[in-house]
Predicted model as a PDB file, atoms N, CA, C, CB and O in Angstrom, pLDDT in the B-factor column:
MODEL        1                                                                  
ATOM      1  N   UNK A   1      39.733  22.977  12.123  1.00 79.00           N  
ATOM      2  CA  UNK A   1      38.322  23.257  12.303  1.00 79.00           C  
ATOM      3  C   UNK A   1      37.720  23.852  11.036  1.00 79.00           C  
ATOM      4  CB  UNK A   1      38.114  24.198  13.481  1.00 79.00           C  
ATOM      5  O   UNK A   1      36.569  23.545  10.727  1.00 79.00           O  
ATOM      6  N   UNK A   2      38.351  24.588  10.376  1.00 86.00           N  
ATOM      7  CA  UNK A   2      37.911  24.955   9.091  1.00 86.00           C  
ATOM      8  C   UNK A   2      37.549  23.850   7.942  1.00 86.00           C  
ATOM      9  CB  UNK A   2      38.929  25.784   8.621  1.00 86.00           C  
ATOM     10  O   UNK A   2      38.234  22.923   7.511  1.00 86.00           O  
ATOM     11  N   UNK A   3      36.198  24.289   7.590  1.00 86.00           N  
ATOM     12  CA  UNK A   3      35.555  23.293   6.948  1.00 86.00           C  
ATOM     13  C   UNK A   3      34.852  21.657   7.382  1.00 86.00           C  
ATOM     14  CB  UNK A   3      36.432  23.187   6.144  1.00 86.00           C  
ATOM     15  O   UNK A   3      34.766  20.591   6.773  1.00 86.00           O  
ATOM     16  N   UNK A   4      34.468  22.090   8.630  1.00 91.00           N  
ATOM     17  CA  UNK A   4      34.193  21.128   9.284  1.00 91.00           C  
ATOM     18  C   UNK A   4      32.746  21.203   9.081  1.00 91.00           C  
ATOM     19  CB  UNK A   4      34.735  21.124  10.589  1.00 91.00           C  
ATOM     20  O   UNK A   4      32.559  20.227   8.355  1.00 91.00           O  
ATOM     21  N   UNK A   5      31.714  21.698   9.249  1.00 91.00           N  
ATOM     22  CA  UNK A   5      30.465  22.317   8.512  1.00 91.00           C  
ATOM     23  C   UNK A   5      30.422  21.115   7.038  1.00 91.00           C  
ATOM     24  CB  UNK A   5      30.827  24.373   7.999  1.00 91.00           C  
ATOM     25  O   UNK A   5      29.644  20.161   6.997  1.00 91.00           O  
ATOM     26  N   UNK A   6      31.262  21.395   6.120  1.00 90.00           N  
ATOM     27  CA  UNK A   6      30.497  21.198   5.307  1.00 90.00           C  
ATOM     28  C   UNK A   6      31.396  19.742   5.168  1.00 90.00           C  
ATOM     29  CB  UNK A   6      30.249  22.362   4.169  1.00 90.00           C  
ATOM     30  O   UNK A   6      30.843  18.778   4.638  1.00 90.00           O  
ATOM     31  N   UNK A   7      32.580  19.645   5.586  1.00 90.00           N  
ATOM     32  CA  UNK A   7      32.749  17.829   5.424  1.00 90.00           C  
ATOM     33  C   UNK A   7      31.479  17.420   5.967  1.00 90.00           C  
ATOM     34  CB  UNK A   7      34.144  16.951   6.421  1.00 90.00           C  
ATOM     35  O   UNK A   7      30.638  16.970   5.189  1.00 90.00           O  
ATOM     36  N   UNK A   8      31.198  17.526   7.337  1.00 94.00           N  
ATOM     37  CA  UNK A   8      29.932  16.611   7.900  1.00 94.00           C  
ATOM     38  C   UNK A   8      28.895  16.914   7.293  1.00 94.00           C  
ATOM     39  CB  UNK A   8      29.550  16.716   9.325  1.00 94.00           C  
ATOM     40  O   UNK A   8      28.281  15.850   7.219  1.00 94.00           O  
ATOM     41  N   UNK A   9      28.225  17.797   6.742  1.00 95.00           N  
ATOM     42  CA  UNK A   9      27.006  18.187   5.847  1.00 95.00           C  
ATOM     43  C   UNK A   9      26.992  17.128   4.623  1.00 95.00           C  
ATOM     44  CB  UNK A   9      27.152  19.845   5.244  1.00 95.00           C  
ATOM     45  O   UNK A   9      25.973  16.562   4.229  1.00 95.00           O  
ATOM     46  N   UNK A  10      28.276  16.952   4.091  1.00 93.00           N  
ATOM     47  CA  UNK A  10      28.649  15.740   2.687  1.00 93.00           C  
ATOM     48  C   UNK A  10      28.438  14.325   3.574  1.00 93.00           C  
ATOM     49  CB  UNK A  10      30.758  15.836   1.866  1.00 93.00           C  
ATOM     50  O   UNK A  10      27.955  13.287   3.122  1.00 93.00           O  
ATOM     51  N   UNK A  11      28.620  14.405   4.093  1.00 94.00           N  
ATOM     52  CA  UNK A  11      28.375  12.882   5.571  1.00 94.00           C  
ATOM     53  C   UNK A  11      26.876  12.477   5.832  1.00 94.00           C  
ATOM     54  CB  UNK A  11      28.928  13.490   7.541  1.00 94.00           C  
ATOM     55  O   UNK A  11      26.274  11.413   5.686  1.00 94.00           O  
ATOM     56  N   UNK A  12      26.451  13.888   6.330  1.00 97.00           N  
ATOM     57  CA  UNK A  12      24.966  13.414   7.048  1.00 97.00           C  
ATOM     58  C   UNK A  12      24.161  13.281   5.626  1.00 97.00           C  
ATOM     59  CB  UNK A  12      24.110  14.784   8.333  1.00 97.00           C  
ATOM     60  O   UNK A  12      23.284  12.426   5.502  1.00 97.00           O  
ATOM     61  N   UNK A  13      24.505  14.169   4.569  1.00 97.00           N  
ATOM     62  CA  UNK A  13      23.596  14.029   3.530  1.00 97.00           C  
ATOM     63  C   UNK A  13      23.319  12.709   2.396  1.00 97.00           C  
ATOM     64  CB  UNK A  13      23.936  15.095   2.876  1.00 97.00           C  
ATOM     65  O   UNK A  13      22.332  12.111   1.968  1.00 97.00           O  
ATOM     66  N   UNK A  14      24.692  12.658   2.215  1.00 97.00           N  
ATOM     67  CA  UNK A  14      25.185  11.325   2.051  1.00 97.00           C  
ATOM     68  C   UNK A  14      24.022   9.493   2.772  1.00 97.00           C  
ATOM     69  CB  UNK A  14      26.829  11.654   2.999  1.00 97.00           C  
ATOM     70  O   UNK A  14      23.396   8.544   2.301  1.00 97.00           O  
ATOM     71  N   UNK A  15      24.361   9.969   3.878  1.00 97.00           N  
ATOM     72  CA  UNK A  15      23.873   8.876   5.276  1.00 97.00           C  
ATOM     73  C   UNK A  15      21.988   9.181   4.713  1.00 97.00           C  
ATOM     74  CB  UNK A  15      24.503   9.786   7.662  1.00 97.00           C  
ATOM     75  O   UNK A  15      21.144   8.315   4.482  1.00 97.00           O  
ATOM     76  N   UNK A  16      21.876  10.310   4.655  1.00 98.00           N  
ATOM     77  CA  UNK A  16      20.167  10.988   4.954  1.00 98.00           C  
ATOM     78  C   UNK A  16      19.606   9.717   3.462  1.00 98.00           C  
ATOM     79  CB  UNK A  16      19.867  13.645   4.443  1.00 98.00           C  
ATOM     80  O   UNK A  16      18.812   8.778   3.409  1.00 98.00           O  
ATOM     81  N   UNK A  17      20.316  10.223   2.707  1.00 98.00           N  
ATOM     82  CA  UNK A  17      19.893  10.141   1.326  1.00 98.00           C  
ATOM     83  C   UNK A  17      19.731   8.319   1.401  1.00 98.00           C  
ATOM     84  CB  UNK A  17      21.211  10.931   0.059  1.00 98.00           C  
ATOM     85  O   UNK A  17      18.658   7.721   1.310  1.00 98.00           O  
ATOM     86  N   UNK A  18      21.045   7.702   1.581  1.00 98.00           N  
ATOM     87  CA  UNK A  18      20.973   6.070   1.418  1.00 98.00           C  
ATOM     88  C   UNK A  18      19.797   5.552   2.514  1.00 98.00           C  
ATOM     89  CB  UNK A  18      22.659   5.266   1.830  1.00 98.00           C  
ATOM     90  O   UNK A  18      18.912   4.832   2.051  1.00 98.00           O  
ATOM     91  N   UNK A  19      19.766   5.813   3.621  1.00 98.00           N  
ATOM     92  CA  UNK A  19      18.739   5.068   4.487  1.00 98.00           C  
ATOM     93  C   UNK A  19      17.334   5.838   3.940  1.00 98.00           C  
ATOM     94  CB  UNK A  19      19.066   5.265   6.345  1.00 98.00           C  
ATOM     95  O   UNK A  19      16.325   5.181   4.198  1.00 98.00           O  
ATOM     96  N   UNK A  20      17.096   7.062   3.258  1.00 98.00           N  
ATOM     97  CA  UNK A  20      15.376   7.496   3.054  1.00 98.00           C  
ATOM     98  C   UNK A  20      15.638   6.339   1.432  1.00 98.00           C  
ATOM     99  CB  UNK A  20      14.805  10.026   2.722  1.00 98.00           C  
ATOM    100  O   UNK A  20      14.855   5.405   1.610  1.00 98.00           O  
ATOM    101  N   UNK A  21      16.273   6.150   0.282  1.00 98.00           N  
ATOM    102  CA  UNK A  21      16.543   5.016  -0.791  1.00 98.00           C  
ATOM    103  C   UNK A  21      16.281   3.904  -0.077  1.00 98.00           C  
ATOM    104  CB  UNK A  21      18.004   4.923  -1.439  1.00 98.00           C  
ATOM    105  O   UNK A  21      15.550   3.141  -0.708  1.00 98.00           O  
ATOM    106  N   UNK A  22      16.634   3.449   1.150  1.00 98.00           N  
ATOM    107  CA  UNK A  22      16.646   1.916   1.736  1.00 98.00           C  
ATOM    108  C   UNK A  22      15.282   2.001   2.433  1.00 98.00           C  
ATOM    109  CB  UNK A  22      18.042   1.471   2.911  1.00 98.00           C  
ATOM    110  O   UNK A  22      14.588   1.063   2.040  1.00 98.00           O  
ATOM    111  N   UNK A  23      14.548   2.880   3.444  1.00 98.00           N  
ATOM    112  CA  UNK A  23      13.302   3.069   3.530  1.00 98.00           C  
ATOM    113  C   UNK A  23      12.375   2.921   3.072  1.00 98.00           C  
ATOM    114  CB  UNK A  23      13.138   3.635   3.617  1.00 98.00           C  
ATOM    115  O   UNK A  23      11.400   2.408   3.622  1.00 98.00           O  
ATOM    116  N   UNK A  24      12.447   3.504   1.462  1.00 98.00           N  
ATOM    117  CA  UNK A  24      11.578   3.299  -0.059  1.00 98.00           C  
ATOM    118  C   UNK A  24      11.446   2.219  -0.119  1.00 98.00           C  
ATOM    119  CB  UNK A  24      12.105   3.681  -1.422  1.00 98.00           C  
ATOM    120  O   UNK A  24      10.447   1.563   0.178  1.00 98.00           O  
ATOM    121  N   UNK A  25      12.760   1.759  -0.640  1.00 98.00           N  
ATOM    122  CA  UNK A  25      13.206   0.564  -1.324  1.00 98.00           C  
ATOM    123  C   UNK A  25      12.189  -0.558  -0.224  1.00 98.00           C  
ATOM    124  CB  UNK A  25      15.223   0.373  -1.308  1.00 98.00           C  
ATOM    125  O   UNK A  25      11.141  -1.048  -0.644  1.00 98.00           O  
ATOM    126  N   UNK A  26      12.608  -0.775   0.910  1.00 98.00           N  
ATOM    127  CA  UNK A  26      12.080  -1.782   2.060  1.00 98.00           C  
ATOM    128  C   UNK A  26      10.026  -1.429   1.963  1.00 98.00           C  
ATOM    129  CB  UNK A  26      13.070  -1.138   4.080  1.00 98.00           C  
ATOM    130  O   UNK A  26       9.323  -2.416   2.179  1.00 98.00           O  
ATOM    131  N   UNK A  27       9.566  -0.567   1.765  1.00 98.00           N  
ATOM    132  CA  UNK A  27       8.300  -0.356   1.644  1.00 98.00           C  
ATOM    133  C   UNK A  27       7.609  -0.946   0.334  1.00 98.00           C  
ATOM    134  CB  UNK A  27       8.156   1.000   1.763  1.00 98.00           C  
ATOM    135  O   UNK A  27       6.628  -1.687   0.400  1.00 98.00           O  
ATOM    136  N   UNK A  28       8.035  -0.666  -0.519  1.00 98.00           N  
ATOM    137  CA  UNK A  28       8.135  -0.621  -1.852  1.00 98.00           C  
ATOM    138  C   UNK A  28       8.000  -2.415  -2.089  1.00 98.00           C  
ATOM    139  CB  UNK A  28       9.666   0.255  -2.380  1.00 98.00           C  
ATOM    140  O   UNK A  28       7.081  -2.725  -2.849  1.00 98.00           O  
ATOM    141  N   UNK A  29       8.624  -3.306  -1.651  1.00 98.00           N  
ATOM    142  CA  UNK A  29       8.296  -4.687  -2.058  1.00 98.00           C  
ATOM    143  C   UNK A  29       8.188  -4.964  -0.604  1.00 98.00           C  
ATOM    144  CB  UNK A  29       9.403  -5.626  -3.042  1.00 98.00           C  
ATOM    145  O   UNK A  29       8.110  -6.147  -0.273  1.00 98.00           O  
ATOM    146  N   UNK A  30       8.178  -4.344   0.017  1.00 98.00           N  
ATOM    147  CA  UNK A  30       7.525  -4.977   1.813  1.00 98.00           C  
ATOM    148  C   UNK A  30       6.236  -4.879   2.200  1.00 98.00           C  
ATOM    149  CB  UNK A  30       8.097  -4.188   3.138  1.00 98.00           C  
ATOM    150  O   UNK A  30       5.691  -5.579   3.053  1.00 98.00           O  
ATOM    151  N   UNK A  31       5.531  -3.616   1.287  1.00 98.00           N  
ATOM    152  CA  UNK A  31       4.115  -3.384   1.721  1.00 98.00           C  
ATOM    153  C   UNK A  31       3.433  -3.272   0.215  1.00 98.00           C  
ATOM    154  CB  UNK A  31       3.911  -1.897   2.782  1.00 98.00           C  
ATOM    155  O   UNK A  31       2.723  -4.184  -0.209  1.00 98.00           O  
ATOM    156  N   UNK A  32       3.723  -2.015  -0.600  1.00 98.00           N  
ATOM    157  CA  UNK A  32       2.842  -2.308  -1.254  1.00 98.00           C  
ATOM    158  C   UNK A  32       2.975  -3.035  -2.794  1.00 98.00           C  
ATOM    159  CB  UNK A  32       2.284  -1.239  -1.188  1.00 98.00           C  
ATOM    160  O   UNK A  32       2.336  -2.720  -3.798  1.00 98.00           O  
ATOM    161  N   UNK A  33       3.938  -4.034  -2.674  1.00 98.00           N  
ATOM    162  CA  UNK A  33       3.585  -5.296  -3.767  1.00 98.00           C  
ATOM    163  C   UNK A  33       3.419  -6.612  -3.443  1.00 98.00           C  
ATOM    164  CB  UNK A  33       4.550  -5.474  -4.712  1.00 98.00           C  
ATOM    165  O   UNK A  33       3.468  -7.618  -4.150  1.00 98.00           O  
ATOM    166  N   UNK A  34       3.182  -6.441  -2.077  1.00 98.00           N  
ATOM    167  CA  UNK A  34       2.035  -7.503  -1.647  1.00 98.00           C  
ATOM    168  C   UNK A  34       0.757  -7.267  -1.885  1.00 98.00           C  
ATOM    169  CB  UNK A  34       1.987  -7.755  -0.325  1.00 98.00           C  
ATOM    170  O   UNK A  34      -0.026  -7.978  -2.515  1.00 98.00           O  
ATOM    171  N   UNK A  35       0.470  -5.766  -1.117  1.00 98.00           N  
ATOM    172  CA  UNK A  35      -0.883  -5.350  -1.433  1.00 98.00           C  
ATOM    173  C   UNK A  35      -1.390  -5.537  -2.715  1.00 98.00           C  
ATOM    174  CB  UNK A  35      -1.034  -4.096  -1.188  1.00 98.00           C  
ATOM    175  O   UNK A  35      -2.368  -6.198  -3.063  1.00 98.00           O  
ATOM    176  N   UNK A  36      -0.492  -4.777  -3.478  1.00 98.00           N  
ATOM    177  CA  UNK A  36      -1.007  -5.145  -5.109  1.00 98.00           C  
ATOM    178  C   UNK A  36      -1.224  -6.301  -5.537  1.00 98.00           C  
ATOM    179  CB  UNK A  36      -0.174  -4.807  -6.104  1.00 98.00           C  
ATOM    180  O   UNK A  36      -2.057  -6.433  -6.433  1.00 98.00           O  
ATOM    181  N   UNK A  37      -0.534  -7.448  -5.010  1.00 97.00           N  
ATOM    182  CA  UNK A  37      -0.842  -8.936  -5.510  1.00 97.00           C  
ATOM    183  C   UNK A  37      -2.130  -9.175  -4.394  1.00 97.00           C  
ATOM    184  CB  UNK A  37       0.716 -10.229  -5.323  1.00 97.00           C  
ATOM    185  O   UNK A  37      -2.676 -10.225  -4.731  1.00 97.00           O  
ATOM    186  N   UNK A  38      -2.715  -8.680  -3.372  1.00 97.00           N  
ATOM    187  CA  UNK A  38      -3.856  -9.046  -2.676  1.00 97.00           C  
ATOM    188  C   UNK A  38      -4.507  -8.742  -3.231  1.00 97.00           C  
ATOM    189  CB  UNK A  38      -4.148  -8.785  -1.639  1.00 97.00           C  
ATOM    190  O   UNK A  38      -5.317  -9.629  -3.496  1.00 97.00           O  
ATOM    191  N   UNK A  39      -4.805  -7.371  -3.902  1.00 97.00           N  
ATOM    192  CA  UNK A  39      -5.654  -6.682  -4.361  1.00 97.00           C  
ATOM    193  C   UNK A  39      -6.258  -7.426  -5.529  1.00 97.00           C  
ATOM    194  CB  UNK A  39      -5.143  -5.472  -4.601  1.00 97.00           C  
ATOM    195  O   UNK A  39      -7.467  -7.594  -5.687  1.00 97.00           O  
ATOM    196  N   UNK A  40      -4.908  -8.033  -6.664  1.00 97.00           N  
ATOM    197  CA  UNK A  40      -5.354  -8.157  -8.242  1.00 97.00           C  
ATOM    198  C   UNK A  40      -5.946  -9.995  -7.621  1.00 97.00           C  
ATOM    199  CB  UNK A  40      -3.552  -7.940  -9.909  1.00 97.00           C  
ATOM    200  O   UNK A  40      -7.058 -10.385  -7.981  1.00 97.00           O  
ATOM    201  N   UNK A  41      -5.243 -10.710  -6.915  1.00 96.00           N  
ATOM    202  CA  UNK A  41      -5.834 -11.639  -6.607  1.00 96.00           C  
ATOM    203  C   UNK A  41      -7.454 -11.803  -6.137  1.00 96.00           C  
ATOM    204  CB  UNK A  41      -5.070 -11.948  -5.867  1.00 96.00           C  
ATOM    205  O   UNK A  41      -8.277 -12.663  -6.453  1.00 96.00           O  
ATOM    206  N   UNK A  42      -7.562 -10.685  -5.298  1.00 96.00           N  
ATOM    207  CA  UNK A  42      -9.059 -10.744  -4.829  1.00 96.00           C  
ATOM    208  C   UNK A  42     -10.133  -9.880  -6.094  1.00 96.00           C  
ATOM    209  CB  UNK A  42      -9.136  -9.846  -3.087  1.00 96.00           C  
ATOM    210  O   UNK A  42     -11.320 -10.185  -5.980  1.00 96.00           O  
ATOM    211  N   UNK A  43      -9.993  -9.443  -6.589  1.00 95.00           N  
ATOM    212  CA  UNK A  43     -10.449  -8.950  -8.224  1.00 95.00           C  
ATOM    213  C   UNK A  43     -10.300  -9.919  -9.045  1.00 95.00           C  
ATOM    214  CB  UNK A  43      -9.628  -7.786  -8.924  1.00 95.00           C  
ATOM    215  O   UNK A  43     -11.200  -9.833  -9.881  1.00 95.00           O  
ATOM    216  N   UNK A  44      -9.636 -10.799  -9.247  1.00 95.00           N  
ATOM    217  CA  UNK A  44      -9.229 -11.972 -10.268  1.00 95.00           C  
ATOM    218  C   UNK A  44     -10.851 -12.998 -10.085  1.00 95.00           C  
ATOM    219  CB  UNK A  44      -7.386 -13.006  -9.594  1.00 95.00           C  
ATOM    220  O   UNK A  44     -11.626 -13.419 -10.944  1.00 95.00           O  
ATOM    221  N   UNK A  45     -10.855 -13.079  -9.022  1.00 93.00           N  
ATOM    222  CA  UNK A  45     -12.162 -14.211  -8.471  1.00 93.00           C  
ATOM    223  C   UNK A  45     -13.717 -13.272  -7.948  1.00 93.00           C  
ATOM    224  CB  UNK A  45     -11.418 -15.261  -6.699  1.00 93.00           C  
ATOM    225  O   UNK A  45     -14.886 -13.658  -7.945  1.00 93.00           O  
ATOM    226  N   UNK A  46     -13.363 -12.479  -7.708  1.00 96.00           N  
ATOM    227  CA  UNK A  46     -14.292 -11.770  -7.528  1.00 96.00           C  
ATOM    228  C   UNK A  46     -15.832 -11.695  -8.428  1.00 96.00           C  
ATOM    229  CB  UNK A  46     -13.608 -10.757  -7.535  1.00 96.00           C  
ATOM    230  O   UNK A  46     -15.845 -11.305  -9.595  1.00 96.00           O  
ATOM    231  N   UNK A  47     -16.809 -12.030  -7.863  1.00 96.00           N  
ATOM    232  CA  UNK A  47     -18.296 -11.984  -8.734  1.00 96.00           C  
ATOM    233  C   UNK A  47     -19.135 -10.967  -8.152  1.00 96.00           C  
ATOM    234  CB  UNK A  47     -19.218 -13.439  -8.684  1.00 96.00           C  
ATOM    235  O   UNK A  47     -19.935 -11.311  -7.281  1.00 96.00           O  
ATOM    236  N   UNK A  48     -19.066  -9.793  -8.504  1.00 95.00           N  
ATOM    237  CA  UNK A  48     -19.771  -8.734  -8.402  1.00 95.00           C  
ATOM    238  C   UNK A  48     -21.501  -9.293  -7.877  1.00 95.00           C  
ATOM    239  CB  UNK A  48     -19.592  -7.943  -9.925  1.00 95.00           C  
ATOM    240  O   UNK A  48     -22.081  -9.196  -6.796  1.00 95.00           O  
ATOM    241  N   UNK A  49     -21.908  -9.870  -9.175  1.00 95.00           N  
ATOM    242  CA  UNK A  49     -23.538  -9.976  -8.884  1.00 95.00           C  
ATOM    243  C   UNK A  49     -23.686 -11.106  -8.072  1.00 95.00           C  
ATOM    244  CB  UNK A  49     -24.526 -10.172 -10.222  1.00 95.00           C  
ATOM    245  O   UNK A  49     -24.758 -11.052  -7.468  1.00 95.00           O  
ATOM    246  N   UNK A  50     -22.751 -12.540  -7.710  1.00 95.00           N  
ATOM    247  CA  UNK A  50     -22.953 -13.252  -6.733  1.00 95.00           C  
ATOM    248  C   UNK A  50     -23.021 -12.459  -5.408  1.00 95.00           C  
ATOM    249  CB  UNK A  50     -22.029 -14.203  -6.772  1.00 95.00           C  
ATOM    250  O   UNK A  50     -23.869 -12.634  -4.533  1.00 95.00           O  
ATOM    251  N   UNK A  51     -22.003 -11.557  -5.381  1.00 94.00           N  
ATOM    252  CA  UNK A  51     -21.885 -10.512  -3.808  1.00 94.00           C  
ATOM    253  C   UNK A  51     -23.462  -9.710  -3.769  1.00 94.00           C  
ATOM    254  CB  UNK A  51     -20.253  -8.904  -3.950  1.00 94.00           C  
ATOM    255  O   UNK A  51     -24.177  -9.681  -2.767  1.00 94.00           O  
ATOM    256  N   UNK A  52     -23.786  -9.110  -5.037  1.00 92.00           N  
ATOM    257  CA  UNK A  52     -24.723  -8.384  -4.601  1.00 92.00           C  
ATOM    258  C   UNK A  52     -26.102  -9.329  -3.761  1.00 92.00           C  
ATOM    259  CB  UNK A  52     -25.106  -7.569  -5.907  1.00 92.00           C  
ATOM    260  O   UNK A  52     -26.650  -8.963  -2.721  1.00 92.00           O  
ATOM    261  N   UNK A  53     -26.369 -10.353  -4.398  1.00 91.00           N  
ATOM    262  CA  UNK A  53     -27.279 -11.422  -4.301  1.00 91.00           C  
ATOM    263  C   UNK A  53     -27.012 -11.876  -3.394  1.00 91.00           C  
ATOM    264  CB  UNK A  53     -27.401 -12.280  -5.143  1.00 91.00           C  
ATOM    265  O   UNK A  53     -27.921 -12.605  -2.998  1.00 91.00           O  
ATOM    266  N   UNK A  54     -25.745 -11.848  -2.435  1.00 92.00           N  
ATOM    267  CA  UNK A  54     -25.683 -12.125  -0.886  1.00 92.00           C  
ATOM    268  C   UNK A  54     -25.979 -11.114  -0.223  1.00 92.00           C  
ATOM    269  CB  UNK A  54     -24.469 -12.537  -0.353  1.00 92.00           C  
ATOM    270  O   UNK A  54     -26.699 -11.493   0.700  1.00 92.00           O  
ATOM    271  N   UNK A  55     -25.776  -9.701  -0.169  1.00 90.00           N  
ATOM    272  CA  UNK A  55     -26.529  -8.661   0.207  1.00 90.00           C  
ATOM    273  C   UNK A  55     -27.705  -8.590  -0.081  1.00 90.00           C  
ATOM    274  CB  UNK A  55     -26.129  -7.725  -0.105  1.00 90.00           C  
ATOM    275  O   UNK A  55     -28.117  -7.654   0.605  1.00 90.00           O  
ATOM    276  N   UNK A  56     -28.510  -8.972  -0.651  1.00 90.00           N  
ATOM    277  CA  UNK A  56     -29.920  -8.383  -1.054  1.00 90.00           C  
ATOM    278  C   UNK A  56     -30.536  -9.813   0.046  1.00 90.00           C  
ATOM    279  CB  UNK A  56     -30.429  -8.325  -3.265  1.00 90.00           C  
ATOM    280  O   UNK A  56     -31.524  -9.616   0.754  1.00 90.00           O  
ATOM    281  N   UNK A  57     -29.806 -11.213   0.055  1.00 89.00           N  
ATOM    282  CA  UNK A  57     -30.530 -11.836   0.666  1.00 89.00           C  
ATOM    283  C   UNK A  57     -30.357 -11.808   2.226  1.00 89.00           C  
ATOM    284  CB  UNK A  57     -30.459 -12.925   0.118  1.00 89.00           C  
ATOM    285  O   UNK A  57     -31.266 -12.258   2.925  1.00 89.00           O  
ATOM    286  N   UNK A  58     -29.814 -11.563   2.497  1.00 88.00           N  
ATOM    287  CA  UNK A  58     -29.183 -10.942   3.673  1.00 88.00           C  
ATOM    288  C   UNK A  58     -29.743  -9.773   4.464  1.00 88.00           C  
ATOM    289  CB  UNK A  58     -28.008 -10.546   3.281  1.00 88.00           C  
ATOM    290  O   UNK A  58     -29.356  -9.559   5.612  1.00 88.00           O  
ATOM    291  N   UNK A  59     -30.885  -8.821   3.706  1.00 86.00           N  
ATOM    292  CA  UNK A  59     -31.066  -7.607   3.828  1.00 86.00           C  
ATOM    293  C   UNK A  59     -30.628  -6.256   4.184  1.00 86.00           C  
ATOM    294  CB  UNK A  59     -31.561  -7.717   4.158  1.00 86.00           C  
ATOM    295  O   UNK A  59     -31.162  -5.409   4.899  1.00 86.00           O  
ATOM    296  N   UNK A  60     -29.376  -6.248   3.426  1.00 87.00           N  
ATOM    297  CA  UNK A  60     -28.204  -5.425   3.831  1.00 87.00           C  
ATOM    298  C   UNK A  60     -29.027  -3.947   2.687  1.00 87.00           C  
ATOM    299  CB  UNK A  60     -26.196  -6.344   3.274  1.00 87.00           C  
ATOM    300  O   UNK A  60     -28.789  -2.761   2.916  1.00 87.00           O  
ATOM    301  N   UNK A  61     -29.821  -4.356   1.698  1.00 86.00           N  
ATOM    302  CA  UNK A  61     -29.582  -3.438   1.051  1.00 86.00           C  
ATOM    303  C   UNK A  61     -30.968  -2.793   1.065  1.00 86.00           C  
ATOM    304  CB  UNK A  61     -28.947  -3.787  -0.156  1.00 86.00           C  
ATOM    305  O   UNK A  61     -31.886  -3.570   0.801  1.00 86.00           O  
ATOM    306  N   UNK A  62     -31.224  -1.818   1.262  1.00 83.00           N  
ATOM    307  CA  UNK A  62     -32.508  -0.640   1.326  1.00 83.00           C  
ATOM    308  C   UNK A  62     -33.557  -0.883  -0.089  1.00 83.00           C  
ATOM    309  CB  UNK A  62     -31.709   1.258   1.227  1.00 83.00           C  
ATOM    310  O   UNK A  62     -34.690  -1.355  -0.179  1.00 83.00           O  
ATOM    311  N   UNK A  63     -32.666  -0.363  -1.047  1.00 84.00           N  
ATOM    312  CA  UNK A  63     -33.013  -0.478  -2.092  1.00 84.00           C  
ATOM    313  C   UNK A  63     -33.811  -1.954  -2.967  1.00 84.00           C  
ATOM    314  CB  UNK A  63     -31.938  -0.055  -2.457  1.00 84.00           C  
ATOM    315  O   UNK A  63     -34.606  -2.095  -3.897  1.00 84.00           O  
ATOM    316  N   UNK A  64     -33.310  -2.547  -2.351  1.00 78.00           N  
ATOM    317  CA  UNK A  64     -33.372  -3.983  -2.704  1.00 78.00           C  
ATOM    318  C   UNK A  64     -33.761  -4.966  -2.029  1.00 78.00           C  
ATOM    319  CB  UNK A  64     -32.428  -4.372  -2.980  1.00 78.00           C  
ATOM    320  O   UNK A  64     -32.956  -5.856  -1.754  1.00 78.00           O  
ATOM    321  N   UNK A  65     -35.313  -5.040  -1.535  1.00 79.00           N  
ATOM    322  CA  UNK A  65     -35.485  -6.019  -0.292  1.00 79.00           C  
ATOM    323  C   UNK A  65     -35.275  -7.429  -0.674  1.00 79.00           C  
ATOM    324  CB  UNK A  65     -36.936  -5.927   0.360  1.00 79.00           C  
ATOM    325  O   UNK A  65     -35.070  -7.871  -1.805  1.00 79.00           O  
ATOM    326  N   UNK A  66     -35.330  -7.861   0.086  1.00 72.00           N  
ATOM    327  CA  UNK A  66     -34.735  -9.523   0.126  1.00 72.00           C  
ATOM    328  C   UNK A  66     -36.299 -10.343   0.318  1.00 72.00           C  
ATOM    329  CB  UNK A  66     -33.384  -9.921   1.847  1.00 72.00           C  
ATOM    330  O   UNK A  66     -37.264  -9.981   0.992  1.00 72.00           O  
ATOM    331  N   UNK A  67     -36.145 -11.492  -0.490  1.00 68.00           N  
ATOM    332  CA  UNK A  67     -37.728 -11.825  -0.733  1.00 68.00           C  
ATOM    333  C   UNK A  67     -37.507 -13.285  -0.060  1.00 68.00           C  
ATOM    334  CB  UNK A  67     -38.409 -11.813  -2.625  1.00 68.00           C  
ATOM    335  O   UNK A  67     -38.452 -14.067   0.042  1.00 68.00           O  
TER     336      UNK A  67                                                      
ENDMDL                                                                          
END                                                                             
């Protein structure tokens, strides 16, 4: 029984450490480097003043009535 404490402490910490690395790891190209390729893709094509000019005709915008 002696030293049973800290063998399993080298065990669970061990265990803690690889699955929160495999957690990361699985997030990390599972969520956000997709996102990042959604993101730079939808910025790549993106036309600022075509969008605004659909809001203004649209009358989304206060500032800016739509004629």
């Amino acid at each position: 029984m002696r030293g049973l404490l800290a063998r399993r402490m080298k065990f669970h910490l061990l265990g803690a450490f690889l699955v929160s690395m495999g957690c990361a790891t699985l997030y990390k190209f599972g969520v956000a480097e997709p996102r990042k390729r959604a993101y730079a893709d939808f910025y790549r094509h993106y036309d600022p003043v075509k969008d605004f000019e659909a809001m203004k005709a649209a009358g989304v915008l206060e500032s800016a009535p739509a004629k």
